[in-house]
KEKE-942246 format. One record per residue: residue number from 1; residue in one letter; z, x, y of N, C-alpha, C in turn. Coordinates in steps of 0.1 Angstrom, whole numbers, plus 5000, padded with zeros to 4 digits. Last residue first. Example, Ala and Ser with C-alpha at 12.3 -4.5 7.8 and 13.67 -1.06 7.14 Angstrom:
KEKE-942246
SEMAR   kolpa   zake    nc3    nc1    nc2   cac3   cac1   cac2    cc3    cc1    cc2
SEMAR       2      s   5071   5128   4978   5071   5137   4989   5079   5129   5000
SEMAR       1      a   5078   5132   4943   5078   5123   4955   5078   5132   4967
***
This chain:
KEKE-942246
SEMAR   kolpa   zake    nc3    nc1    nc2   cac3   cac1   cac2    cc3    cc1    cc2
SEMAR     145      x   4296   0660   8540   4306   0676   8543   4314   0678   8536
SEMAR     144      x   4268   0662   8514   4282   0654   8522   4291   0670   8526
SEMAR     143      x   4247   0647   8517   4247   0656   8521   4256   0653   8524
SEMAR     142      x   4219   0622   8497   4230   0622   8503   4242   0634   8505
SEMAR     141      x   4187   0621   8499   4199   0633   8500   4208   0621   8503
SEMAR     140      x   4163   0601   8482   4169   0607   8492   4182   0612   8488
SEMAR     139      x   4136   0624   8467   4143   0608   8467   4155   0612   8479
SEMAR     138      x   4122   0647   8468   4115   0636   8470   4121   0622   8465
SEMAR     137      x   4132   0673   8468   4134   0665   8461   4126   0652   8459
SEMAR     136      x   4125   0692   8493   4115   0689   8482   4115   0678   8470
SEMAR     135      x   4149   0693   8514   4135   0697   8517   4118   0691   8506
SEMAR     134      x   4174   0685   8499   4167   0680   8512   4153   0681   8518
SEMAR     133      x   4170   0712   8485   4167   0701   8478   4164   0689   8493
SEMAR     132      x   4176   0731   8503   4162   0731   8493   4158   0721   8491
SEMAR     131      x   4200   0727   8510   4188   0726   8524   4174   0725   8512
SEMAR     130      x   4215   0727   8484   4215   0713   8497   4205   0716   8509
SEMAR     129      x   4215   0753   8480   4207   0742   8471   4206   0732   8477
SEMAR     128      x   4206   0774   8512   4216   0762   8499   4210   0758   8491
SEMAR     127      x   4198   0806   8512   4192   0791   8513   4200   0786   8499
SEMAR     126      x   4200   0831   8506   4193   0826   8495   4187   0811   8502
SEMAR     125      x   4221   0840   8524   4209   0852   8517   4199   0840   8513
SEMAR     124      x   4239   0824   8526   4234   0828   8536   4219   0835   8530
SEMAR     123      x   4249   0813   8499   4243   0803   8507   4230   0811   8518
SEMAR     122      x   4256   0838   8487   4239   0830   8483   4237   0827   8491
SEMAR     121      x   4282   0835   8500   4270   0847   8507   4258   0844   8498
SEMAR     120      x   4295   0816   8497   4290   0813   8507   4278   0826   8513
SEMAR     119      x   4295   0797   8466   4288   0812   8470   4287   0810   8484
SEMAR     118      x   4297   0773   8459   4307   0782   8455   4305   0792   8464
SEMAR     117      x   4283   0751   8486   4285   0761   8475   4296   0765   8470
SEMAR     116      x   4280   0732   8510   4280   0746   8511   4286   0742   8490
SEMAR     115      x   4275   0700   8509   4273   0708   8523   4266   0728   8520
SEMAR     114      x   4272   0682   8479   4279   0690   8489   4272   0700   8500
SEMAR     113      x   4250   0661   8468   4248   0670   8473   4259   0677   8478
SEMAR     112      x   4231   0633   8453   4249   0635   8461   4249   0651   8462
SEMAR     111      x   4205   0619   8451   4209   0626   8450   4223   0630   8461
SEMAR     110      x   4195   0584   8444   4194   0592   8455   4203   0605   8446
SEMAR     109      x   4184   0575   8422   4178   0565   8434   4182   0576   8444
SEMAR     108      x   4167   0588   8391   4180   0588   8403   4171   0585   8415
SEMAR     107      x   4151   0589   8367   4147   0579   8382   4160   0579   8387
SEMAR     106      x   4155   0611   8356   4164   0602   8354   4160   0589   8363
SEMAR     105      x   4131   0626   8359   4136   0621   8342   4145   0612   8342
SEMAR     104      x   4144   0631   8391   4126   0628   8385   4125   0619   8369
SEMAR     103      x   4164   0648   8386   4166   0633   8395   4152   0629   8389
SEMAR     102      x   4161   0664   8368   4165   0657   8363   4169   0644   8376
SEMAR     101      x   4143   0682   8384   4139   0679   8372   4147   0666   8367
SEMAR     100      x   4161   0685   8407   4146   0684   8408   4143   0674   8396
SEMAR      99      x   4183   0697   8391   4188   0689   8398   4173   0679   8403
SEMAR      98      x   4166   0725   8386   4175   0715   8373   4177   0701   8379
SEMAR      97      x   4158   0734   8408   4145   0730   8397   4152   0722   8385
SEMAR      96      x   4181   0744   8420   4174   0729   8425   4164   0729   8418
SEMAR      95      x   4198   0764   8399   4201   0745   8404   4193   0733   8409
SEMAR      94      x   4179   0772   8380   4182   0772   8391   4183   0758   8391
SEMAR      93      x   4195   0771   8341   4186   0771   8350   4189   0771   8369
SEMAR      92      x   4208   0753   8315   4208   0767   8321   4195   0768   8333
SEMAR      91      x   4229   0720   8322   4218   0727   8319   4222   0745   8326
SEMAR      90      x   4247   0696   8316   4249   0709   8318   4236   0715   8312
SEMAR      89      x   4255   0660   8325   4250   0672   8320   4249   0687   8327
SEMAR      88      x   4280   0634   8323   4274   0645   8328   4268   0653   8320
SEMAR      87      x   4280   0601   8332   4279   0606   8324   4276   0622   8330
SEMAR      86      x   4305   0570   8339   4300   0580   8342   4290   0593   8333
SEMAR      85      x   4305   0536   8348   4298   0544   8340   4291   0559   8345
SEMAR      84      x   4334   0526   8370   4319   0531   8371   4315   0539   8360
SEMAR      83      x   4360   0524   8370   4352   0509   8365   4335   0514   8369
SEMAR      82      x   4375   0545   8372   4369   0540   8384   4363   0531   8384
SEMAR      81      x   4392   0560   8354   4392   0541   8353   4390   0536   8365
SEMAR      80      x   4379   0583   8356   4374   0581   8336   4374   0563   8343
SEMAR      79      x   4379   0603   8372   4365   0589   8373   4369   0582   8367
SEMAR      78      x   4387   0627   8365   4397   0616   8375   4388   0605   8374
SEMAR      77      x   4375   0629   8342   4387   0626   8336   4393   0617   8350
SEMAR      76      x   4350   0637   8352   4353   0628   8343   4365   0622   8349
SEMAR      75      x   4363   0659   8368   4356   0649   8376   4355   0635   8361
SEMAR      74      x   4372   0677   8343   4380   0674   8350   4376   0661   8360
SEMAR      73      x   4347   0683   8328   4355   0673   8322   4367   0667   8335
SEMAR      72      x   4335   0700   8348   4328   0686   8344   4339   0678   8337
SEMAR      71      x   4349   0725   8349   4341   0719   8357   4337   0702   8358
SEMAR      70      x   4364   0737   8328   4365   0737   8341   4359   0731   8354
SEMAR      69      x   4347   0723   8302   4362   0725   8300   4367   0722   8322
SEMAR      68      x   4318   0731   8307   4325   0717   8312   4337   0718   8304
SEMAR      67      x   4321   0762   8317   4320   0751   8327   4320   0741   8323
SEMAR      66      x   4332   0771   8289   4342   0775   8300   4333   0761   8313
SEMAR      65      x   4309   0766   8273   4325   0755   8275   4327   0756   8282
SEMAR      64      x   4286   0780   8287   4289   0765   8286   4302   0763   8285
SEMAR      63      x   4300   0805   8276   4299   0800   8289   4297   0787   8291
SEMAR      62      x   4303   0802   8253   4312   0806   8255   4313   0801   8273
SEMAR      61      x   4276   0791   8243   4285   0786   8238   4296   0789   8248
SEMAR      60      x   4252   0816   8245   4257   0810   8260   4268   0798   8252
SEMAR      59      x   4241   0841   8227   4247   0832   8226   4255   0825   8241
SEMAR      58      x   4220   0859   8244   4218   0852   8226   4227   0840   8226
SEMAR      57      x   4208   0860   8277   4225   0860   8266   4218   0854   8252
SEMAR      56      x   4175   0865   8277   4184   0858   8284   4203   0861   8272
SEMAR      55      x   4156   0897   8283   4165   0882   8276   4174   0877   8280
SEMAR      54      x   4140   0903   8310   4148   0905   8302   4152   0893   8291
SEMAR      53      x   4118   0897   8322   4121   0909   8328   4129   0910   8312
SEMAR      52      x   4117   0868   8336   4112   0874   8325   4113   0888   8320
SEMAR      51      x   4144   0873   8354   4139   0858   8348   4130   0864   8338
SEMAR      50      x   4170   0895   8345   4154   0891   8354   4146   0885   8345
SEMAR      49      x   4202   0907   8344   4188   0896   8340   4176   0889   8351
SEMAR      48      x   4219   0918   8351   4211   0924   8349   4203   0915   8344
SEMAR      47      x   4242   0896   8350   4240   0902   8364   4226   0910   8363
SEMAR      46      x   4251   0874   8335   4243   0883   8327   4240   0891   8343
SEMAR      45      x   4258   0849   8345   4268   0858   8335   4258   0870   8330
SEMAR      44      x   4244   0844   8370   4258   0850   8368   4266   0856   8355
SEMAR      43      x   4218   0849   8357   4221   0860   8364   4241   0863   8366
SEMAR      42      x   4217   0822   8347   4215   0835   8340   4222   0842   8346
SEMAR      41      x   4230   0794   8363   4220   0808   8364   4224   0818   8353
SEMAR      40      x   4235   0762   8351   4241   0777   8350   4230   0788   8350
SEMAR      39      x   4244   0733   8367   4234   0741   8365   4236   0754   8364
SEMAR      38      x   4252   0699   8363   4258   0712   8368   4243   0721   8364
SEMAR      37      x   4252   0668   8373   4243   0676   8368   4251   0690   8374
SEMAR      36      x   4265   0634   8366   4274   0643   8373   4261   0655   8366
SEMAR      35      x   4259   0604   8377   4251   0615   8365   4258   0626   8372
SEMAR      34      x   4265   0570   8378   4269   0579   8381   4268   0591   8373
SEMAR      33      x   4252   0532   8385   4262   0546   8373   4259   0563   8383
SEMAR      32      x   4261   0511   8404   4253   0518   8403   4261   0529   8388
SEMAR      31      x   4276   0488   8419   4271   0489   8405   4266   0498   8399
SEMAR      30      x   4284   0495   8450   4267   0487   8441   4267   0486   8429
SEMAR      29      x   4309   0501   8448   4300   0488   8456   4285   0484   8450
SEMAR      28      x   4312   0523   8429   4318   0511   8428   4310   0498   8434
SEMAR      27      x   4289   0540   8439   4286   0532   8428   4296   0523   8424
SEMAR      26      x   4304   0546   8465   4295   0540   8466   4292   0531   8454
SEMAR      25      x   4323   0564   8449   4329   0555   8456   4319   0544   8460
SEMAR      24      x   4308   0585   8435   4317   0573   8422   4324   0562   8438
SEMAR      23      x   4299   0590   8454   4289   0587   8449   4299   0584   8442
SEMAR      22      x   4325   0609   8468   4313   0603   8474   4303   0587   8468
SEMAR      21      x   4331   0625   8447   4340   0612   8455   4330   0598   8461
SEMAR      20      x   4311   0644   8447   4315   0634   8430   4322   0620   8439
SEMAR      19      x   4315   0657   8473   4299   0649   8467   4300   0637   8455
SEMAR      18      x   4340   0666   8468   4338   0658   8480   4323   0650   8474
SEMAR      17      x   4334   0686   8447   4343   0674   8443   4342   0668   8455
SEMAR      16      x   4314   0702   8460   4307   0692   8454   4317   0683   8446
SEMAR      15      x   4334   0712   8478   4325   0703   8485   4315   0696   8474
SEMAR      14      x   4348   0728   8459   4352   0715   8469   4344   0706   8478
SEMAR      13      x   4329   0737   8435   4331   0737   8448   4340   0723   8450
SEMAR      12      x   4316   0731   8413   4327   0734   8408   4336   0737   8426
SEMAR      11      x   4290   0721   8409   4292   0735   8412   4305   0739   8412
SEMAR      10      x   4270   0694   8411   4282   0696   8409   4278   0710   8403
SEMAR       9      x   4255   0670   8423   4253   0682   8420   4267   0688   8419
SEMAR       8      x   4248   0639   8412   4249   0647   8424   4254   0655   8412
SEMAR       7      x   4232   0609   8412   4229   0617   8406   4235   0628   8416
SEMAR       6      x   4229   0573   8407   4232   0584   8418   4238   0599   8408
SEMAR       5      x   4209   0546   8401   4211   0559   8392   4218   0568   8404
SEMAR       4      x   4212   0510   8393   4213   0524   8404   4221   0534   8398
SEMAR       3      x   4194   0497   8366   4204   0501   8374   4201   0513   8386
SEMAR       2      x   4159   0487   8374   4174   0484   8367   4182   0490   8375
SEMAR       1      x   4139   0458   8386   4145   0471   8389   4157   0472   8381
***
C-alpha cells in the first residue's frame, strides 16, 4: 500500500479552512500527503451560462489566478512547515463531479469536506457538496463543522 492520500475540498469558506486544518493535522500523524482540490462553476463568472446552451468564457486566466492567488496559495503558505507534503489543484467544473473525479485518479483514502459552503442559499436550493459527496463518493467523508 503507498502513501495516505487525504484529499479535501476547498471553497474559500471557513468551513473548508476548518476541513484544510483538519486533514494537514491528521496527515502529520499518519504520514499521509495532503491534495487541497478547488472547483470553478462556469455559472459564477459567466451567470448566463448553460452547461451546453452556451460557451463557456474564452479566456478563464483572470479567474483562475484570482482563486489560487485568494484561495489556495494562502492554505499552502500556512501548511508550507507542517512537515506534510502538500499539493493543490484547480479545476473548472461542479464541485462534487471534480472532487468525485479526482478522489477516484488520485486513490484518496478519504475526502475532508467542510459542513456548509460559501453559498448558504445554494446550500439550501441545491444540496451541499458535503451531503452529495457523502452520498456517492465511495471512499470515506471526513465532514467537518
Amino acid at each position: 500500500m503507498g502513501k495516505l492520500i487525504y484529499l479535501v475540498a476547498i471553497d474559500g469558506s471557513e468551513w473548508s479552512d476548518r476541513a484544510a486544518e483538519r486533514a494537514v493535522s491528521l496527515a502529520q500523524k499518519t504520514e499521509a500527503e495532503v491534495l487541497f482540490v478547488t472547483a470553478l462553476q462556469w455559472s459564477k463568472y459567466q451567470p448566463l451560462y448553460v452547461g451546453d446552451f452556451s460557451a463557456p468564457p474564452q479566456d478563464t486566466s483572470k479567474e483562475e489566478e484570482f482563486e489560487r492567488e485568494n484561495i489556495l496559495a494562502p492554505l499552502e503558505k500556512r501548511y508550507a512547515d507542517s512537515g506534510v507534503e502538500i499539493s493543490s489543484k484547480l479545476f473548472w467544473g461542479h464541485p462534487v463531479d471534480v472532487i468525485k473525479d479526482q478522489a477516484k485518479i488520485t486513490h484518496a483514502n478519504m475526502i475532508f469536506v467542510g459542513r456548509r459552503g460559501r453559498s448558504k442559499v445554494a446550500n439550501l436550493l441545491l444540496g451541499s457538496v458535503a451531503n452529495s459527496l457523502a452520498h456517492t463518493a465511495g471512499v470515506p467523508i471526513v465532514l467537518v463543522p
